[in-house]
TORDO-866158 format. One record per residue (C-alpha): chain; residue number from 1; x negated, y, z. Coordinates in nm, 2 decimals, always signed. Each point is the difference from the previous one (the first is absolute). Layout:
! TORDO-866158
[rec "A",NUM,[X,Y,Z]] ...
***
This chain:
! TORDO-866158
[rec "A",1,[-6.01,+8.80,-0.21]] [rec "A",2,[+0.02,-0.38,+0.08]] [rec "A",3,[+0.00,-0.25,-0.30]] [rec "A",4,[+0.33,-0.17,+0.04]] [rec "A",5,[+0.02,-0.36,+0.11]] [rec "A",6,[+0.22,-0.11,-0.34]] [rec "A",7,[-0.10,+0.10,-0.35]] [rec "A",8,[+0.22,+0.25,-0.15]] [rec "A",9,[+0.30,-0.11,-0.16]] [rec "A",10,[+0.01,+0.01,-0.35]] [rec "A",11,[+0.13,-0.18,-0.35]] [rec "A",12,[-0.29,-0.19,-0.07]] [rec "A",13,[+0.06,-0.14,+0.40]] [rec "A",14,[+0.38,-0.04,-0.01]] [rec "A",15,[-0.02,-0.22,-0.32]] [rec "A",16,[-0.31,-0.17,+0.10]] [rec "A",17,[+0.19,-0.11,+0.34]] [rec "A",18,[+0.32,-0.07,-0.14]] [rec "A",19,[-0.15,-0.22,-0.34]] [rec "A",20,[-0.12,-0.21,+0.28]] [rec "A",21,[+0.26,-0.04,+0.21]] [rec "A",22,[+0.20,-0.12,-0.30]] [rec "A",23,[-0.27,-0.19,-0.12]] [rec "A",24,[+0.00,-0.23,+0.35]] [rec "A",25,[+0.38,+0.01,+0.04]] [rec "A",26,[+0.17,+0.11,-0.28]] [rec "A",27,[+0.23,+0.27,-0.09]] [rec "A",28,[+0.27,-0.07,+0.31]] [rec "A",29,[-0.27,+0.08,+0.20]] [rec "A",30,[-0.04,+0.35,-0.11]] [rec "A",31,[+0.19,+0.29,+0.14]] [rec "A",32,[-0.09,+0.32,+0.12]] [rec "A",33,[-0.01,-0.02,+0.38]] [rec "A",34,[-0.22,-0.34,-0.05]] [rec "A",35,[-0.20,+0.21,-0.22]] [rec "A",36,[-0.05,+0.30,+0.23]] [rec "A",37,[-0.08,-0.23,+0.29]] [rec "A",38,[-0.30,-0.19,-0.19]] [rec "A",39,[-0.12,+0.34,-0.08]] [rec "A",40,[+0.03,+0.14,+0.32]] [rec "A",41,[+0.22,+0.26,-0.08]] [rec "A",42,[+0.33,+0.15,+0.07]] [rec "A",43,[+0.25,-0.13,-0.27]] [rec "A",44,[+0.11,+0.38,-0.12]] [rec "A",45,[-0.40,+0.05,-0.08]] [rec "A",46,[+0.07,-0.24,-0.31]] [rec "A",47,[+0.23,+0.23,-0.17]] [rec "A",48,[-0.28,+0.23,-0.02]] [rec "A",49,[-0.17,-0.21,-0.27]] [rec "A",50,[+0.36,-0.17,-0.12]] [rec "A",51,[+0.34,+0.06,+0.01]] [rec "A",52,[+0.14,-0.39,+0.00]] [rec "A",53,[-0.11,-0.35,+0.04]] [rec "A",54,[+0.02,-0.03,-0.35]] [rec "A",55,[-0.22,+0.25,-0.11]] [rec "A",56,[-0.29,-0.20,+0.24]] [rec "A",57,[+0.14,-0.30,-0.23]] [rec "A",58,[-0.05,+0.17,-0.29]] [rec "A",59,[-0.38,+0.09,+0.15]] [rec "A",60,[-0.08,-0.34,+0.06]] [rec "A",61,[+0.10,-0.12,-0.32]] [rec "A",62,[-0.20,+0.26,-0.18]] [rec "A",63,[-0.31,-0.09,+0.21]] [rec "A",64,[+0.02,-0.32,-0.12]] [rec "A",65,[+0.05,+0.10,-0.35]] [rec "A",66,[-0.34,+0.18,-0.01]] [rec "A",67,[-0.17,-0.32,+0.07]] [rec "A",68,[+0.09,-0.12,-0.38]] [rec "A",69,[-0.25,+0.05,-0.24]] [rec "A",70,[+0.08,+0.17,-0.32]] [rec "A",71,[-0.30,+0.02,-0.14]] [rec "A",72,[+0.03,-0.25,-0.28]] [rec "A",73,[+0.27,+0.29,-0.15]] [rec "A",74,[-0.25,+0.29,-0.06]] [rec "A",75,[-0.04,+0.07,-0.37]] [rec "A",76,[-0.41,-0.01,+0.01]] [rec "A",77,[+0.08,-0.35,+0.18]] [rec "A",78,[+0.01,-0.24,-0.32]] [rec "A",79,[+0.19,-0.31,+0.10]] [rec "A",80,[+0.28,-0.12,-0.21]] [rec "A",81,[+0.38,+0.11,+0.12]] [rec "A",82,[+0.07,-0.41,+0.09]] [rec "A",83,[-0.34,-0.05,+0.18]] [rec "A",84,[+0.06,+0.37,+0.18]] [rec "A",85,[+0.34,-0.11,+0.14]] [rec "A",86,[-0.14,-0.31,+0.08]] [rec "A",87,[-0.27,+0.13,+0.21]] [rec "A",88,[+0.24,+0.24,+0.13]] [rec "A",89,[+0.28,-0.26,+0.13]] [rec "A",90,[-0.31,-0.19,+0.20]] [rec "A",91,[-0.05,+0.30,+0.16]] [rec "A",92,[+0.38,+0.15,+0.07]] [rec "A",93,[+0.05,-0.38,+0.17]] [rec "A",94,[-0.32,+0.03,+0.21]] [rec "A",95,[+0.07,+0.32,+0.10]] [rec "A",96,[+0.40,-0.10,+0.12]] [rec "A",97,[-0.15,-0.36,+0.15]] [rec "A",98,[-0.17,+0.21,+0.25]] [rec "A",99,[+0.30,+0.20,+0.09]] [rec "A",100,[+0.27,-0.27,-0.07]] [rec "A",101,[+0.28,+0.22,+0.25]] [rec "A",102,[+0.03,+0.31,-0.16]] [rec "A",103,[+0.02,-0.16,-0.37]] [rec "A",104,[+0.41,+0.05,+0.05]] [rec "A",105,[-0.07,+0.39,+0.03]] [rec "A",106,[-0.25,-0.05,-0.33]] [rec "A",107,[+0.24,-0.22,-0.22]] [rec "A",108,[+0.28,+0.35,-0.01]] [rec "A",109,[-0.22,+0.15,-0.18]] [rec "A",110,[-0.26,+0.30,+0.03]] [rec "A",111,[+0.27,+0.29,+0.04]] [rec "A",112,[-0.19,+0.32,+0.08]] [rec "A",113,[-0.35,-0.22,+0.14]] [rec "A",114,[-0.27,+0.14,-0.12]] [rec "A",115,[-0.24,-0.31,-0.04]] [rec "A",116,[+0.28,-0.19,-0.16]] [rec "A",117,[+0.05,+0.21,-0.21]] [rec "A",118,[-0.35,+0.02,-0.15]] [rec "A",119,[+0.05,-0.39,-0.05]] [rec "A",120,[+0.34,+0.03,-0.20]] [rec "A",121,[-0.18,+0.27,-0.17]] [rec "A",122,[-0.27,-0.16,-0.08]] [rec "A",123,[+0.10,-0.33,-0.11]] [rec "A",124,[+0.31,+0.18,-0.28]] [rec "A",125,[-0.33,+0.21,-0.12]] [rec "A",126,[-0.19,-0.28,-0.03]] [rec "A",127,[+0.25,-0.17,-0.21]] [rec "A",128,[+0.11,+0.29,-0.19]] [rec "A",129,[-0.38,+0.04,-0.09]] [rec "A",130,[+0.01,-0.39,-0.09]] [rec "A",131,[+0.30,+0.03,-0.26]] [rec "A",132,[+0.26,-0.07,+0.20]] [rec "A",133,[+0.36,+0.18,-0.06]] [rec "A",134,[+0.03,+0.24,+0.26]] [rec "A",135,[+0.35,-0.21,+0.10]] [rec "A",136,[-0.18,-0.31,-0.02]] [rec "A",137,[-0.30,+0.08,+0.18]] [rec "A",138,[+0.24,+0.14,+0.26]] [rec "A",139,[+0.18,-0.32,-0.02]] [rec "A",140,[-0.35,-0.12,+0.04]] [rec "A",141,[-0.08,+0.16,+0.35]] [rec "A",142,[+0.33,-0.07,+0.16]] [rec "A",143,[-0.10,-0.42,-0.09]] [rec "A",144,[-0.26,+0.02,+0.15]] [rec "A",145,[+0.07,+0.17,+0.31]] [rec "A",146,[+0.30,-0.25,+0.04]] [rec "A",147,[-0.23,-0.30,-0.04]] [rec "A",148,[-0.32,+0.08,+0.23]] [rec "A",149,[+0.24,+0.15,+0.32]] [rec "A",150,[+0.19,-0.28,-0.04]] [rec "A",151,[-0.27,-0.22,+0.01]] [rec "A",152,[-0.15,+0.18,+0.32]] [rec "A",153,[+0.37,-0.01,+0.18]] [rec "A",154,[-0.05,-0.33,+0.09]] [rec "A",155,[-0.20,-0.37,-0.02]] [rec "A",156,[+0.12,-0.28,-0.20]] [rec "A",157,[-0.25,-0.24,+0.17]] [rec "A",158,[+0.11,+0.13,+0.37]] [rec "A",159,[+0.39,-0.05,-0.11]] [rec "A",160,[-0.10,-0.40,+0.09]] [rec "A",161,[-0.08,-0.13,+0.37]] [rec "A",162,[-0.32,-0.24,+0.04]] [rec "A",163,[+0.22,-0.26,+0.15]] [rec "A",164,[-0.01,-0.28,-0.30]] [rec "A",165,[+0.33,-0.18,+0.20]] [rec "A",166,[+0.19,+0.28,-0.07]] [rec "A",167,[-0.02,-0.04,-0.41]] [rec "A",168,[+0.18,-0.39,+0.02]] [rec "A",169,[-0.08,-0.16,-0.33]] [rec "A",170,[+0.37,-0.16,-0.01]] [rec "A",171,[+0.11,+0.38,+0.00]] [rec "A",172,[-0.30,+0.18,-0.14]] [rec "A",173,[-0.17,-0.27,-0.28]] [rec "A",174,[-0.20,+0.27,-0.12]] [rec "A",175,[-0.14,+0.16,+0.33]] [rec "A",176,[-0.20,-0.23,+0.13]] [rec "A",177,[-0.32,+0.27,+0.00]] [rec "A",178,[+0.19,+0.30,+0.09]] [rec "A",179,[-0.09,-0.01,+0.39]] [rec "A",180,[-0.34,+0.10,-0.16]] [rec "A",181,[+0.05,+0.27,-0.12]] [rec "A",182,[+0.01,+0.24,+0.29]] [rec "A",183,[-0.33,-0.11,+0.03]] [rec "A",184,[-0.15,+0.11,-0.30]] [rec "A",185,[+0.25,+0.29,-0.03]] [rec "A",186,[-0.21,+0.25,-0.11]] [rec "A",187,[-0.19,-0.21,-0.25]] [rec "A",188,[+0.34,-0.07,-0.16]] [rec "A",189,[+0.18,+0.36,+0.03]] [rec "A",190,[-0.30,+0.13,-0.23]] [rec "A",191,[+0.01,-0.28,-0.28]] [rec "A",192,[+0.38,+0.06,-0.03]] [rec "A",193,[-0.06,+0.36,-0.03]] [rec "A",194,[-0.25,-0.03,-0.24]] [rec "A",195,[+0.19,-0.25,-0.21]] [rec "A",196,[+0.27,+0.21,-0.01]] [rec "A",197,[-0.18,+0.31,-0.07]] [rec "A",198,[-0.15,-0.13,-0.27]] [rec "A",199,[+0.31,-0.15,-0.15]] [rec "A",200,[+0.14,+0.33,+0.01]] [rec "A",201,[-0.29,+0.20,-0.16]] [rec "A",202,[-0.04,-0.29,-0.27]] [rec "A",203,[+0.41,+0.09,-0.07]] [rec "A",204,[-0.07,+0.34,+0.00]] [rec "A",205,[-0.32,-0.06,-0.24]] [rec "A",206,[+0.27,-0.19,-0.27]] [rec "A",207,[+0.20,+0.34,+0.05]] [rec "A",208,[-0.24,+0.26,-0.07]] [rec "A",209,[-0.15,-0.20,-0.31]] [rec "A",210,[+0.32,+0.03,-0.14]] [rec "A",211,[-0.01,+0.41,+0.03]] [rec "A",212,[-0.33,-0.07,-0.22]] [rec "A",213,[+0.17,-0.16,-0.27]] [rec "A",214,[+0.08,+0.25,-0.31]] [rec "A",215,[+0.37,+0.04,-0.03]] [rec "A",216,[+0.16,-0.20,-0.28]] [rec "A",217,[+0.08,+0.23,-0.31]] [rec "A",218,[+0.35,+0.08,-0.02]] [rec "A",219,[+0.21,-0.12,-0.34]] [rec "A",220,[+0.09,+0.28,-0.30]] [rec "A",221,[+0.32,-0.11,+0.09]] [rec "A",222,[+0.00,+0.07,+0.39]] [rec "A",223,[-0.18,+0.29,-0.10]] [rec "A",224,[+0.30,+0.14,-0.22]] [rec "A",225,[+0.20,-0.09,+0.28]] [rec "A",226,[-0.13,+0.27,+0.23]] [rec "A",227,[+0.10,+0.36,-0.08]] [rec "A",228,[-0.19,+0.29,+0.15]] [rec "A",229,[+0.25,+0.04,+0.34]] [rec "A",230,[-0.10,-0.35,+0.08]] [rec "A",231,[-0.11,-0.02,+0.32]] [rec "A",232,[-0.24,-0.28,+0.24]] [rec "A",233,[+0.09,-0.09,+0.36]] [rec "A",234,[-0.35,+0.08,+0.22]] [rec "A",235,[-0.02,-0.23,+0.28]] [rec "A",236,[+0.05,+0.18,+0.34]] 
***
């Protein structure tokens, strides 16, 4: 029987095709009749492998959310909870710099992905494990996530043009380097992340010594106060 000319279509191909056709063009670029034509393929033979254009979305995204490493997390790994989120922010960013188009799809959320939701997973265990309430450390995940895809959704630095007559010191007093910036865009996207990154972790630090502290003893008085059907809110 003769080999045929195309490779057999499959997942692994269909995602790997359309991650880079989003990649070079972005998302508007994507549908399933471009799809099926850069495979080579009849646009029904698609639904064979996925029912919707979203599910390919939701592919993509999870493709890319195997790419971020959550090593630092594992119990036998022994870095601190502040230094592990650390180390795993740098590498949630990298991972979403390379694929800066489908970080819309990412920032909704991990739904029913698989790889995504290892990371969500992995990062409230790691928390938990570290002290952390489980409400706070869910709090915890949901920061984070906020800050690195919104850092990867778009440039700072790129947001100026590298014309310097276009920043008029009479209208701008305080401009008069920002045509620069494009050019050292990435230089500057990454020191802004890490300032803020570690801003936030040196907040979150000033939190959790707090859940260190030993609770102040209650007064005879306050104590007297509270009969046996007292009750305590929990935090949700």
């Amino acid at each position: 029987m003769a080999r045929p000319r195309k490779p057999l279509l499959s997942r692994d191909r269909i995602v790997e095709t359309a991650g880079a056709l989003v990649d070079a063009e972005g998302l508007a670029a994507l549908s399933t009749r471009r799809l099926a034509a850069e495979l080579g393929v009849s646009g029904p033979s698609l639904y064979n492998h996925f029912r919707t254009k979203d599910e390919i979305l939701d592919a993509i995204a999870d493709a890319v959310s195997t790419k971020i490493d959550l090593s630092m997390f594992a119990e036998t790994d022994g870095r601190d909870w502040r230094t592990a989120l650390h180390d795993w922010a740098v590498s949630y960013r990298a991972a979403l710099a390379d694929h800066p188009h489908i970080v819309p799809v990412l920032a909704q959320g991990p739904g029913r992905r698989p790889a995504g939701l290892r990371v969500a997973d992995a990062v409230f265990g790691a928390m938990v494990r570290a002290g952390w309430p489980p409400a706070q450390a869910t709090s915890i995940g949901a920061l984070m996530r906020y800050f690195v895809t919104g850092s990867a959704l778009g440039s700072f630095a790129r947001g100026f043009v590298d014309d310097e007559t276009a920043y008029d010191p009479a209208d701008y007093p305080h401009l008069g380097q920002a045509h620069l910036l494009a050019e050292h865009r990435q230089k500057v996207d990454e020191r802004a992340f890490e300032t803020g990154l570690r801003a936030l972790l040196d907040g979150l630090r000033m939190q959790y010594e707090t859940l260190a502290r030993p609770a102040e003893t209650e007064s005879p008085a306050a104590d007297a106060a509270s009969g046996p059907d007292s009750s305590v809110s929990a935090e949700a």
